[in-house]
C-alpha positions as CSV (number, residue, x, y, z in Angstrom):
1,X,0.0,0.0,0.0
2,X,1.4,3.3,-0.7
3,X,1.4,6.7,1.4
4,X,-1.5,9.1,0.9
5,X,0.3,12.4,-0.6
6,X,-2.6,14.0,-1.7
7,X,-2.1,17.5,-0.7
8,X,-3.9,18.6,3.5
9,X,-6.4,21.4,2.9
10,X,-5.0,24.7,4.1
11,X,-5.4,25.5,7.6
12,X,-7.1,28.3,8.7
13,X,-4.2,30.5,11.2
14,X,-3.6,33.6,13.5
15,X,-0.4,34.4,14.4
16,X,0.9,36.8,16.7
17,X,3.5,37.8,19.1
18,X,7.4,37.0,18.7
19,X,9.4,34.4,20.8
20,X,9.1,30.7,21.6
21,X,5.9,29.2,20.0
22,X,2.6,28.8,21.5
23,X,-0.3,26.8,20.3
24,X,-3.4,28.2,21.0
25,X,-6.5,25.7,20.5
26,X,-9.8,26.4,21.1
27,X,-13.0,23.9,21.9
28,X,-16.2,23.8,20.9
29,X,-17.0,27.8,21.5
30,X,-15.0,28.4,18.7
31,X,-11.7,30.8,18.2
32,X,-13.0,34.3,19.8
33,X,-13.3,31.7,23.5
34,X,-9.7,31.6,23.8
35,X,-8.4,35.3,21.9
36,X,-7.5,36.3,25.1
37,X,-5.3,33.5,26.0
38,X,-3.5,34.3,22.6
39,X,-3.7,38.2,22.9
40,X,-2.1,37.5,26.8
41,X,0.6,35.0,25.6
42,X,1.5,36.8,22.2
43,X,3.5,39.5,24.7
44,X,5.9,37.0,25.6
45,X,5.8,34.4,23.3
46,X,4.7,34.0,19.2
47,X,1.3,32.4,19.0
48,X,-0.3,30.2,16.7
49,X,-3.9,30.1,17.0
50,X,-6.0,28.2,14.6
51,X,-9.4,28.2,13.7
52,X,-10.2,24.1,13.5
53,X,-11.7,23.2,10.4
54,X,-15.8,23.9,10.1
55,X,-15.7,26.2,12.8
56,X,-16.6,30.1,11.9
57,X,-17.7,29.2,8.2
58,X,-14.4,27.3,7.4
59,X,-14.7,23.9,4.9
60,X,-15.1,21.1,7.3
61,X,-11.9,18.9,5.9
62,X,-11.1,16.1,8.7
63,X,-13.4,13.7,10.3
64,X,-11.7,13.2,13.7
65,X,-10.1,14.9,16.8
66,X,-7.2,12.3,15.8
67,X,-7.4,14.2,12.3
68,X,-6.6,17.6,13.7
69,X,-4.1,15.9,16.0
70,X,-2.2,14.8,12.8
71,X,-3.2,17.8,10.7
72,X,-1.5,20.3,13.8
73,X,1.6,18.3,14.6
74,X,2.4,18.1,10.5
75,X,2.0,22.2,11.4
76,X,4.7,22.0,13.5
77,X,6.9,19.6,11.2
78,X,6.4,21.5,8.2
79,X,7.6,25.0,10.5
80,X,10.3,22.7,12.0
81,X,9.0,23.9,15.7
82,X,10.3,22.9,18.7
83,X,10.0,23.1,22.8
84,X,6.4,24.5,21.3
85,X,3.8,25.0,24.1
86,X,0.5,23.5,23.8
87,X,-2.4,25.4,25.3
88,X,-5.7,23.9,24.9
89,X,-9.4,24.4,26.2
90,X,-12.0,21.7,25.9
91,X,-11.8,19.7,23.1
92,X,-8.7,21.9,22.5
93,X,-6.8,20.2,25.1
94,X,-8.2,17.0,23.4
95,X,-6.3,16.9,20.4
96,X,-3.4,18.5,22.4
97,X,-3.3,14.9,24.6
98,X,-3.8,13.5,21.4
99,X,-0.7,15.7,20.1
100,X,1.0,14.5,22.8
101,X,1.0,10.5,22.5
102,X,1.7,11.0,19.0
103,X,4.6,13.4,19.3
104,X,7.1,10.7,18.0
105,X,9.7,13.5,17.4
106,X,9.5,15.5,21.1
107,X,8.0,18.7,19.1
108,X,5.8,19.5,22.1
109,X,7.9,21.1,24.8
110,X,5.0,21.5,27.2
111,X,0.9,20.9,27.6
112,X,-1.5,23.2,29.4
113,X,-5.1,21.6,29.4
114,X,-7.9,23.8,30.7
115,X,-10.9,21.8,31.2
116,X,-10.2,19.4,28.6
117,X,-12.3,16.5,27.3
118,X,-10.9,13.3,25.8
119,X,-10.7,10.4,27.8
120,X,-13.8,8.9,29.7
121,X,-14.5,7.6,33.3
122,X,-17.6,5.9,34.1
123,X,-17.5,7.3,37.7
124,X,-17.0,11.0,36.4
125,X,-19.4,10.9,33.0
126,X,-19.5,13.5,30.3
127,X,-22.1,16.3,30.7
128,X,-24.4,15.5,27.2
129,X,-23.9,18.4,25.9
130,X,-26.0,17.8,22.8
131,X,-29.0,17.5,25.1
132,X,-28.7,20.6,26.7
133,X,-30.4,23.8,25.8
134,X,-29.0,27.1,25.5
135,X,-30.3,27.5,29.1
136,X,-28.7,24.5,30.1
137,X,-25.2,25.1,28.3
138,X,-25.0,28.2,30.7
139,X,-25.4,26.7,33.8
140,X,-22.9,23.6,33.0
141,X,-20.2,25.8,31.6
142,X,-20.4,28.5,33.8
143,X,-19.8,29.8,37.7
144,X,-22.3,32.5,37.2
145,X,-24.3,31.7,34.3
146,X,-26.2,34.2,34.3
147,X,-23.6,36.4,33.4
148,X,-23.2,34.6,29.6
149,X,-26.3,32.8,29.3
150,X,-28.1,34.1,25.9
151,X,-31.4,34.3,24.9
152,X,-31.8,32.7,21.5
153,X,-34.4,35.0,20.3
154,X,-32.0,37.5,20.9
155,X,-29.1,37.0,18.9
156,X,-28.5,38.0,15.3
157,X,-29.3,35.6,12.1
158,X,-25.8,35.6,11.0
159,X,-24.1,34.7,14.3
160,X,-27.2,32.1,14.7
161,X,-25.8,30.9,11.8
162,X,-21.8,30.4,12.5
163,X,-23.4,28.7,16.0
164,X,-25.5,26.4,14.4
165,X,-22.3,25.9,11.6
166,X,-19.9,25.0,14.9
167,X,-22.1,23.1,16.8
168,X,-22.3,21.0,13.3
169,X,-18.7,20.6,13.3
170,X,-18.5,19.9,17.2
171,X,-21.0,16.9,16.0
172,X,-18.4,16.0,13.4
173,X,-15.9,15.2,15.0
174,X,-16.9,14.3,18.9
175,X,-20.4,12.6,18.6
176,X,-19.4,9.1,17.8
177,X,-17.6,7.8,20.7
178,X,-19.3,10.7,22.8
179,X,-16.0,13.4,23.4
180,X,-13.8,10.6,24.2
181,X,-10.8,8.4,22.4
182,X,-11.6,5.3,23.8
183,X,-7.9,4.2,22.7
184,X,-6.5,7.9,24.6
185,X,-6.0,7.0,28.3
186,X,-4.5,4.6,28.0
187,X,-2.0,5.9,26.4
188,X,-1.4,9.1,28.6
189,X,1.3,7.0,31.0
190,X,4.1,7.7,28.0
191,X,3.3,10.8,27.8
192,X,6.6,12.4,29.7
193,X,5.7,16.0,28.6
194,X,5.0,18.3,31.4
195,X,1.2,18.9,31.6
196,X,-0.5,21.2,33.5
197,X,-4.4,20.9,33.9
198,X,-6.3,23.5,34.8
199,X,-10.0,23.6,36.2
200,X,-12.9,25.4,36.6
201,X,-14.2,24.4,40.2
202,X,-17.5,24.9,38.8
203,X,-17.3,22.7,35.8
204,X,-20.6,20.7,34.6
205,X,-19.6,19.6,31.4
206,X,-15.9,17.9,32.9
207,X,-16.2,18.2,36.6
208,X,-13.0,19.0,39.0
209,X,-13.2,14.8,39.6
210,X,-13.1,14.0,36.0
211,X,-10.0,16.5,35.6
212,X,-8.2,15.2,38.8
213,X,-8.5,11.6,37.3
214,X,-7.3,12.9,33.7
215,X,-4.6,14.3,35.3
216,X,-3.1,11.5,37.4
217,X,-3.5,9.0,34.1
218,X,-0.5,11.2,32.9
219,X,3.2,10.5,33.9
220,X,4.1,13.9,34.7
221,X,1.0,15.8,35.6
222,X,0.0,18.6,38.2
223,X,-3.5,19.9,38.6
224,X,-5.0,23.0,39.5
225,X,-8.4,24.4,40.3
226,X,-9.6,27.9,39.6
227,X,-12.0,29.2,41.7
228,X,-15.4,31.2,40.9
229,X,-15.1,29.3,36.8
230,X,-16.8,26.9,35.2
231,X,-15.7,25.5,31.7
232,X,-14.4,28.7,30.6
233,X,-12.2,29.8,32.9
234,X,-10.3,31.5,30.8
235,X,-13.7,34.3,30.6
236,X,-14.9,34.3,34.2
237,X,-11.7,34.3,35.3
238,X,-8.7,35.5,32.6
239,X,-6.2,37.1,35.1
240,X,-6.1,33.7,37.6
241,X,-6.2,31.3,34.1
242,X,-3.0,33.6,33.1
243,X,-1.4,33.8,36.3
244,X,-1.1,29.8,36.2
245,X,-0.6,29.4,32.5
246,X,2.8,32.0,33.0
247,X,4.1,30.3,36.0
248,X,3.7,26.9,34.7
249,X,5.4,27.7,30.8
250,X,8.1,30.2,33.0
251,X,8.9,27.1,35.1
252,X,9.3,24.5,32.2
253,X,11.6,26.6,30.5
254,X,13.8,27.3,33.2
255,X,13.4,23.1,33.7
256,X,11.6,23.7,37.7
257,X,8.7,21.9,37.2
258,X,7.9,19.7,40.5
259,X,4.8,17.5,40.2
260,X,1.9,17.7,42.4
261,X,-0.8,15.4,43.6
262,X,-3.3,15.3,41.2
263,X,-5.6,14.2,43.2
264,X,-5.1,17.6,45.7
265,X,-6.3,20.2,43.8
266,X,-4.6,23.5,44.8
267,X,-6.8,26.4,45.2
């Protein structure tokens, strides 16, 4: 059988920022959930920050999170990257564990996960998000849904539209096993990469539990909670989500990380 070297579709990319490389990958709430992640890290470092493919109008071109996994890391090959941080929120930090185990060639000098789906644990299931109404989304995603819940009557035709368009691609590619590679955790124990998780204490969709348990299936893993954040913490709570994302990628790159017990959150 011969390779397949039919030519990747063209990924969709924002880049900003000078310095060691970030990449910037956003979940199901599309690119504009994690610009200030980008915007914050691009002061310090150059960030790469794609748009995943059928998200915000964009051709739909893989059929997997493993796809984008591939599709990403042949990013970094292509740019010969190196030591490149991965910063991932929901099923962003998906395909960054997926990254991970199939970093062959150590391109991945560091993960941060921030509420990240993935893996599955009976004891700690999966919010079904697909169930949910836009009523419902806001009180599993957020600490003070009220704050960001959305009336559906009230928002505009057009950005109706690139909703109805992501949660589409959302469909795509994590329906069918429900957000989860059955084949993933096992497969985390390899991964040597230093990994930080971060967690929304208020998280519905992945709770604290589920991210505790994702993070001790890793072999060098800490775990920390955010307080006053659900899903997002990143938007309810940017300046505590930053604080941890710039000590943890400050203390790879001076080589100081010291794992904690994942099952003790810190606060």
């Amino acid at each position: 059988m011969t390779a397949d070297t039919r030519p990747q579709p063209p990924l969709t990319i924002a880049e900003s920022g000078s310095g060691p490389t970030v990449l910037v990958l956003h979940g199901g709430a599309g690119p504009a959930s994690v610009a200030g992640i980008a915007e914050h890290l691009s002061r310090s470092s150059r960030v790469i920050a794609p748009t995943h493919p059928g998200w915000n109008g964009t051709p739909l071109a893989f059929d997997s999170i493993g796809d984008l996994s591939h599709a990403y890391l042949d990013l970094l090959r292509d740019r010969d990257l190196h030591d490149v941080f991965v910063v991932g929120s929901s099923i962003g930090g998906w395909i960054a564990a997926e990254m991970a185990v199939r970093d062959h060639d150590r391109r991945i000098g560091g993960l941060v996960l921030i509420d990240a789906t993935g893996v599955w644990f009976d004891d700690e299931p999966i919010a079904d998000f697909f169930a949910l109404d836009a009523r419902g989304v806001a009180e599993h995603s957020y600490h003070d849904p009220a704050r960001f819940y959305q009336d559906p009557a009230d928002i505009p035709a057009a950005q109706s539209a690139i909703r109805q368009g992501n949660m589409a691609a959302l469909r795509n590619y994590a329906a069918d096993p429900y957000m989860h590679n059955p084949r993933l955790l096992p497969r985390l124990a390899a991964v040597t990469t230093p990994t930080l998780l971060l967690w929304g204490e208020s998280d519905r969709i992945v709770t604290p539990a589920y991210g505790a348990a994702y993070a001790a299936a890793f072999a060098d893993a800490r775990f920390e909670i955010i307080r006053a954040a659900g899903h997002l913490p990143q938007l309810e709570q940017p300046e505590a989500t930053f604080d941890r994302i710039d000590g943890f990628l400050q203390s790879v790159r001076i080589g100081s990380v010291t794992p904690v017990d994942s099952t003790g959150p810190t606060p």
